[in-house]
VEXDREN-2710 file (C-alpha; in Angstrom, 1 decimal):
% VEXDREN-2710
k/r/px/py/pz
1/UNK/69.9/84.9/92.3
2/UNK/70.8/87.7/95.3
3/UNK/74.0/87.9/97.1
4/UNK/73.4/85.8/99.9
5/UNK/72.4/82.5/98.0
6/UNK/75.0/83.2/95.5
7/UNK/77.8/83.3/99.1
8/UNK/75.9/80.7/100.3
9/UNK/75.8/77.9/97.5
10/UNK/79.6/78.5/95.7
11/UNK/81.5/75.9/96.4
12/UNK/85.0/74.8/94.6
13/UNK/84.5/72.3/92.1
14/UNK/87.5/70.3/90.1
15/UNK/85.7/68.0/87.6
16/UNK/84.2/70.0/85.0
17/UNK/82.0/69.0/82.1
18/UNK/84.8/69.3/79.2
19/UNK/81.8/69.4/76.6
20/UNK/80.1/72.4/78.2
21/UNK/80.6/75.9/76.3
22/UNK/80.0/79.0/77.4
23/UNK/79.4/81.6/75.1
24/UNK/81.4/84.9/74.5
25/UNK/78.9/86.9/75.3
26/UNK/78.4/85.2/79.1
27/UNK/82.1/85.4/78.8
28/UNK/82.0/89.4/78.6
29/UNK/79.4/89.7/81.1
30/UNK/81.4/87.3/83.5
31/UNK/84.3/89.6/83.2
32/UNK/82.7/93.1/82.7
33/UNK/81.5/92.2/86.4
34/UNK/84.8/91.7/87.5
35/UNK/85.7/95.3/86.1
36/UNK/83.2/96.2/89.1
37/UNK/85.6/95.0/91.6
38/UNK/87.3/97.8/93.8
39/UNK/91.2/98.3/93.7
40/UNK/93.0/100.6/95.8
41/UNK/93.1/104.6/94.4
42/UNK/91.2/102.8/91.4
43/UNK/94.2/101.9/89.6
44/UNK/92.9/98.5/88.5
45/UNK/95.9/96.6/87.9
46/UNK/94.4/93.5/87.6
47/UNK/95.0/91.5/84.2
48/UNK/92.6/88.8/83.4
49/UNK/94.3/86.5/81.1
50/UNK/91.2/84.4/79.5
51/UNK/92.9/81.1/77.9
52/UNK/90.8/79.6/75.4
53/UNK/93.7/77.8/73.1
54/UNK/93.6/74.4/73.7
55/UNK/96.9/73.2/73.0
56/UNK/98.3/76.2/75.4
57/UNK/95.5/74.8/77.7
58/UNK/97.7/71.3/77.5
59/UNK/100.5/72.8/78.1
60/UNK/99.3/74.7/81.2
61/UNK/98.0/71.8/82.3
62/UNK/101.1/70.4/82.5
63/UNK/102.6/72.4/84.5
64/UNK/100.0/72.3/87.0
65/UNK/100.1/68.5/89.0
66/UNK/98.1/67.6/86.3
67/UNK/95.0/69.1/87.1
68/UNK/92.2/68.2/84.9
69/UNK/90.2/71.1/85.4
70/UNK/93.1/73.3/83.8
71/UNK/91.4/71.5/80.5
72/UNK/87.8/70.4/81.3
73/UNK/86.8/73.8/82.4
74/UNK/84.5/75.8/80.0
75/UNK/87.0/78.7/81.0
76/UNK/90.6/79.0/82.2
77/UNK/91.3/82.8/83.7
78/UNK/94.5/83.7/85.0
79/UNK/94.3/86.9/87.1
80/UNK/97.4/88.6/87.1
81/UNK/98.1/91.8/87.9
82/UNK/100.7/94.8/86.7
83/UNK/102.7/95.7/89.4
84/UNK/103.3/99.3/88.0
85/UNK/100.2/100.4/86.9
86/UNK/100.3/102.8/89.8
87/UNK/102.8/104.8/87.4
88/UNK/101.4/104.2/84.7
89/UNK/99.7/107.2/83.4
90/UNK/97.9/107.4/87.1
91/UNK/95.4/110.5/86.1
92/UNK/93.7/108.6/84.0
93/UNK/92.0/106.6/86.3
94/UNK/90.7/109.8/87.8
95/UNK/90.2/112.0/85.0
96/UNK/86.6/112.5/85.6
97/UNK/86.8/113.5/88.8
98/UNK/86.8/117.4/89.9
99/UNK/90.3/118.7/89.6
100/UNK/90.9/119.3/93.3
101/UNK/90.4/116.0/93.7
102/UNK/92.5/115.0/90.7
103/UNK/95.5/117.6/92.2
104/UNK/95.4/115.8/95.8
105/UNK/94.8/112.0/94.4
106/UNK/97.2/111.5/91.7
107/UNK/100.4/112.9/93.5
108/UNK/99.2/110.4/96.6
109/UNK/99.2/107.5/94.3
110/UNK/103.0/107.9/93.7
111/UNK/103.2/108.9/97.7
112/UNK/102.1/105.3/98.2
113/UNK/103.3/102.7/96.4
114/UNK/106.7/104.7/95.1
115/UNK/109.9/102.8/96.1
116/UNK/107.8/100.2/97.6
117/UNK/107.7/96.7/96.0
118/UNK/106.3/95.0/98.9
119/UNK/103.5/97.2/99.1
120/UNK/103.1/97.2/95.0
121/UNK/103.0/92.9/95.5
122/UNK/100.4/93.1/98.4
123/UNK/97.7/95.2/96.9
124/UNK/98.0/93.3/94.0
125/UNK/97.1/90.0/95.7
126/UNK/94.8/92.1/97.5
127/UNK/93.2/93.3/93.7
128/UNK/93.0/90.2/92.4
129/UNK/91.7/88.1/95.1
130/UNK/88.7/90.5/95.7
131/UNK/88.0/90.4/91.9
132/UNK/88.5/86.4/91.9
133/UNK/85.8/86.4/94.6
134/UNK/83.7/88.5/92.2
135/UNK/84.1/86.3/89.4
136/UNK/82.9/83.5/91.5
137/UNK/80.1/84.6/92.8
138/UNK/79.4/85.8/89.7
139/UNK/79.2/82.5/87.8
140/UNK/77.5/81.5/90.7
141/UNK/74.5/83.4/89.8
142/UNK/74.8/82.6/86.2
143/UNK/74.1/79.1/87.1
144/UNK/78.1/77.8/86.6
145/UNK/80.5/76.3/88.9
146/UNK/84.0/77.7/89.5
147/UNK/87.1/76.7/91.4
148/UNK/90.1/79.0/92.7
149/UNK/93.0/77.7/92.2
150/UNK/97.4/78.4/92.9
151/UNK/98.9/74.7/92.6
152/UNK/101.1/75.3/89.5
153/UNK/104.6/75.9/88.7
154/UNK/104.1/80.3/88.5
155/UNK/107.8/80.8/86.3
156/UNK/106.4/78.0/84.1
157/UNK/103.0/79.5/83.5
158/UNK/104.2/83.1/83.4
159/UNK/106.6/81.9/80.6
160/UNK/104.0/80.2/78.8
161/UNK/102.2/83.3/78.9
162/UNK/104.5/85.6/78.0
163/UNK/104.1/87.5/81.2
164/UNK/105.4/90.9/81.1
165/UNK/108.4/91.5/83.8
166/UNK/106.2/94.4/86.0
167/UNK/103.7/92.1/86.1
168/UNK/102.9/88.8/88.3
169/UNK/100.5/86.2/88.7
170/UNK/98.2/85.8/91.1
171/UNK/96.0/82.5/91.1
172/UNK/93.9/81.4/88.1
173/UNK/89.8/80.7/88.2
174/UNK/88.6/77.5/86.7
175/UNK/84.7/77.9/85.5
176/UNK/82.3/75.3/83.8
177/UNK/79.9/73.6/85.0
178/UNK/80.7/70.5/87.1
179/UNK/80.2/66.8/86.3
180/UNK/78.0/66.3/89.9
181/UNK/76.8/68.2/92.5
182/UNK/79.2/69.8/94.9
183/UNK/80.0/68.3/98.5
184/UNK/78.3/69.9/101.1
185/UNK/80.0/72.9/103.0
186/UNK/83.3/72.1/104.7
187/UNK/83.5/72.4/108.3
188/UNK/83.8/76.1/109.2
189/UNK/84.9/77.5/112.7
190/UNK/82.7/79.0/115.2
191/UNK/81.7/82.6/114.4
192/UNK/83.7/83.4/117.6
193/UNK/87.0/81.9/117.2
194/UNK/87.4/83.7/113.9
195/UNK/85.0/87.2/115.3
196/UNK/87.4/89.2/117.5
197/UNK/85.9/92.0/119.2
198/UNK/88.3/95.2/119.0
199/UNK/91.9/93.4/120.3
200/UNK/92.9/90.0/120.4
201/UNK/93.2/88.7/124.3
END
């Protein structure tokens, strides 16, 4: 499947086939795409918390309105996202690059996001919602349905899975394949309500 049929056909699905299984190795390939996802000064501080106890699933569930998709789905993925990994170690993410680049890069890192937690919270989202996108279109062009989804209790879950304190959750991404065919498209707006060109009016 290419790009455009894989934008063009996702749609969010919540009633999942709770048989369905998908194997580890989809699994791996699901979320070794997801590694291809682009974070800011490639520090790649998104966590991808793959739940695949059931009772824990239960649990989860519960804490989320209920929804049945927390269970049915083939996989539950929280994406979370470590709020430090900006100091963590930062030359490692560029220690294949030439060491001018390495001397400017790493010391900008810390420039950016030091003293900052505002800006540390927002690229996360940022992080983990491009990678979220990935992981649906991905499963889109395996053939499996996915759903985005943030209507849960976030202290609950966090505690639930022992979520480190310099990290947070983002959203979680339901995938299985659904019980029926997904509704047609939602309305959209016009192209140019949401297209500005150069300054809003």
């Amino acid at each position: 499947m290419n790009v455009d049929t894989a934008i063009q056909t996702r749609r969010s699905v919540r009633h999942f086939d709770p048989s369905l299984k998908i194997t580890e190795k989809e699994t791996e390939k699901l979320l070794s795409l997801a590694l291809h996802s682009p974070t800011a000064f490639n520090i790649q501080n998104w966590r991808f918390v793959v739940v695949k106890d059931p009772e824990l699933r239960r649990k989860i569930r519960a804490e989320s309105w209920d929804q049945r998709q927390i269970t049915d789905a083939s996989l539950l993925i929280i994406l979370c996202a470590d709020l430090k990994a900006w100091e963590k170690k930062p030359n490692r993410y560029w220690h294949s690059a030439p060491e001018p680049v390495q001397e400017f890069i790493v010391p900008a890192i810390q420039d950016y996001y030091q003293g900052l937690e505002q800006v540390q919270r927002d690229e996360a989202m940022r992080s983990c919602g491009i990678a979220a996108q990935t992981l649906m279109l991905a499963a889109t062009s395996m053939g499996y349905d996915s759903c985005p989804m943030d209507g849960f209790d976030f202290d609950a879950v966090a505690d639930l899975i022992n979520l480190p304190d310099d990290h947070t959750i983002c959203m979680f991404v339901a995938i299985g394949k659904g019980l029926e065919p997904p509704a047609g498209r939602k309305d959209k707006l016009s192209f140019d309500e949401v297209v500005i060109s150069d300054q809003f009016d």
